[in-house]
Phi, psi and omega in degrees: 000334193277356211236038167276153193270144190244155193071041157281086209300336192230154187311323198278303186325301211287324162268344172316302175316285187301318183314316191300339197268324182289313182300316190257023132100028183299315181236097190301183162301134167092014157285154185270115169307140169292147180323134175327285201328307187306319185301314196281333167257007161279309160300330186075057192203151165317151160278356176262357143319300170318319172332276168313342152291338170282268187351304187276338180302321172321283196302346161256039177050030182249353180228192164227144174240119179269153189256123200067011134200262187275138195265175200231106168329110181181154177223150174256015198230151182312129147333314186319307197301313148314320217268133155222124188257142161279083199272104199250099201287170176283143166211192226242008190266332188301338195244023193250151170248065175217158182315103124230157281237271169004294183297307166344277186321299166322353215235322175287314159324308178284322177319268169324341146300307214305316185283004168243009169079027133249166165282162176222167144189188186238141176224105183268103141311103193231110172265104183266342175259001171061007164275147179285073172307097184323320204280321169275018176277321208289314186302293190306338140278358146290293172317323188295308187308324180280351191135334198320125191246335179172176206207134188258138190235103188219168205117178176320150182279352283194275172305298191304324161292314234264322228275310173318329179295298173322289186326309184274341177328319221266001202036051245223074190315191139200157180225132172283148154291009177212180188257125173287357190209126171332101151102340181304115154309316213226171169051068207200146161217158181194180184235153202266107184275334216284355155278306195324311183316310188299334189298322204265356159298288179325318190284299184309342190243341163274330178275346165114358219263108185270354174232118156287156178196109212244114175230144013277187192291147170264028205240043152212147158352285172289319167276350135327322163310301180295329177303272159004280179317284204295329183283330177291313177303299188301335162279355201227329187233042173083020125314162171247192192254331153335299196260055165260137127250143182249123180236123180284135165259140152257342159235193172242034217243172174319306188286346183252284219313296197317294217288305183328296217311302194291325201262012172273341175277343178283281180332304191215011151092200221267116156304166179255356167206098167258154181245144174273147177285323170208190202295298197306306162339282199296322187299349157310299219261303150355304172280327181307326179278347181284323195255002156277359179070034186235143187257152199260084048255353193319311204241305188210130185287156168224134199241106157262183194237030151253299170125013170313147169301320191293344169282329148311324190243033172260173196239099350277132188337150204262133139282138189233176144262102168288098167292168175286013215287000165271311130015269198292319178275345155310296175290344189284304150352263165351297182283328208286309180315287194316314198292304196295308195301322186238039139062019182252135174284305186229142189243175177265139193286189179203155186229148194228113186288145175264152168253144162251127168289095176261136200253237170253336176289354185206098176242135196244143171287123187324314162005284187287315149005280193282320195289322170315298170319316219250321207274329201245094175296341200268026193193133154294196163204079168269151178209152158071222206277341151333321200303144155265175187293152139020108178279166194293356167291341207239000000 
């Protein structure tokens, strides 16, 4: 009781604290809370602040507030209800220690259990045959048994059904980053890539740039989408489908942009603009143009499609397709609480928009800017005095 933090000004703070003391086995179950009086002079704060922080611990089963007198560490709901687990079907982001957008969402995900008074930790599934694999029946019925209150999904659409199906027999909530099935409505949080791509297709066909390049990969729903988008922006705004290219990326690193780079200018010579699948990519395609004698924005604008902190301070500063990825691991947090708290299996999905950053590698007259702004609702355009600040994912 003695290790509470003190100047907790608001009612949410003040619970956020005792939720952290309950969840994380600071205080088990039948300890006794200190006195409203009390709480309220440790905190330096009202008692009827305090109130209202017992209240909502009530109202999430974590305490019992007896009337006159003191609450009691205690839930009348399954222990299973703190607890969410992160189920990370395989992918290929998971085991990299180097900066990427995976790790971001995750890092956001925990935060936001944690402040909603769950727990998190990981657990990797890998259906490589997309089958009801007996050994992973068994683990996800161990998980239930240890607590499992809900699931986070991320992976192949393939896996991510098969694993989600188990879940619901088991009743058991989850939320995927993607729609696990062409046309799934629900349980979903993604980020909408397919405006960002058209802002920057436009931009690229208002600025003049008649041969385009578009690398990355097409091998899923969604980046079939996005592939879509920027060509619909390039086309709409007095582009030709001639001056489209496509070069497919398979990985994301500096070494796959440089080498796409090199063999798409030995084939068919220097495009005048590329967008990237992500920041490492274009930094790649970036150096390819440096030792090629091509200047980044002169001879060819360059884009990347993450949205890393680290794309500000390259030479020349990266213009991004910024994800939403603290966002997306917020909401993903969010919808997952909502499900485990009202007892619902499926909620509606949400799609989270990306912003485009324009840096020094692609810079546009404010002009098209606004106009860009006007035509592609689903994507921002900041640029110049417009920027936002180091954004709040890093």
């Amino acid at each position: 009781m003695d290790n509470l933090r003190p100047n907790l000004s608001s009612a949410q703070a003040v619970t956020a604290e005792l939720r952290k003391a309950i969840v994380t086995g600071q205080w088990p179950d039948g300890t006794r809370l200190p006195s409203t009086r009390e709480l309220a002079r440790q905190y330096e704060i009202s008692k009827k602040t305090v109130g209202q922080a017992l209240r909502q611990l009530e109202k999430e089963n974590l305490i019992v507030c007896r009337p006159r007198r003191c609450a009691i560490v205690g839930t009348s709901a399954p222990r299973s209800r703190r607890v969410t687990m992160l189920i990370t079907p395989r992918d290929k982001f998971l085991g990299e220690t180097r900066e990427n957008w995976l790790a971001h969402i995750l890092a956001a995900a925990d935060a936001e259990l944690l402040s909603q008074g769950f727990e998190s930790s990981r657990a990797q599934l890998d259906c490589p045959d997309a089958a009801r694999d007996p050994v992973i029946v068994r683990k996800i019925d161990h998980m239930v048994d240890q607590g499992l209150g809900g699931a986070f999904l991320m992976g192949s659409k393939d896996e991510s059904e098969v694993i989600a199906s188990l879940f619901d027999e088991r009743e058991i909530p989850w939320i995927s980053l993607k729609p696990i099935s062409r046309g799934a409505a629900f349980n979903f949080v993604t980020c909408n890539n397919y405006d960002g791509r058209r802002a920057v297709g436009e931009m690229f066909a208002r600025t003049g740039r008649s041969r385009v390049l578009y690398m990355a990969g097409v091998d899923s729903q969604e980046s079939m989408d996005a592939f879509a988008g920027f060509q619909l922006g390039y086309i709409q705004a007095g582009g030709t489908f001639e001056g489209i290219f496509h070069h497919s990326t398979s990985a994301s690193d500096e070494a796959c942009g440089y080498d796409g780079f090199m063999s798409f200018y030995q084939r068919n010579g220097a495009p005048e603009a590329v967008l990237c699948s992500g920041d490492f990519v274009a930094l790649g395609v970036i150096r390819a143009c440096r030792e090629l004698g091509l200047t980044v924005p002169g001879d060819v604008a360059v884009v990347g499609g993450s949205g890393y902190e680290m794309s500000a301070f390259s030479e020349p500063s990266l213009s991004v397709i910024r994800q939403p990825m603290d966002l997306l691991g917020q909401e993903i947090a969010r919808l997952l609480t909502t499900c485990i708290r009202e007892n619902k299996q499926r909620v509606m999905g949400m799609h989270v928009n990306s912003q485009v950053i324009l840096r020094n590698s692609f810079s546009v007259d404010p002009m098209i800017v606004e106009q860009v702004n006007k035509n592609v609702l689903g994507a921002t355009v900041y640029t110049g005095s417009s920027m936002p600040q180091v954004p709040a994912d890093f």
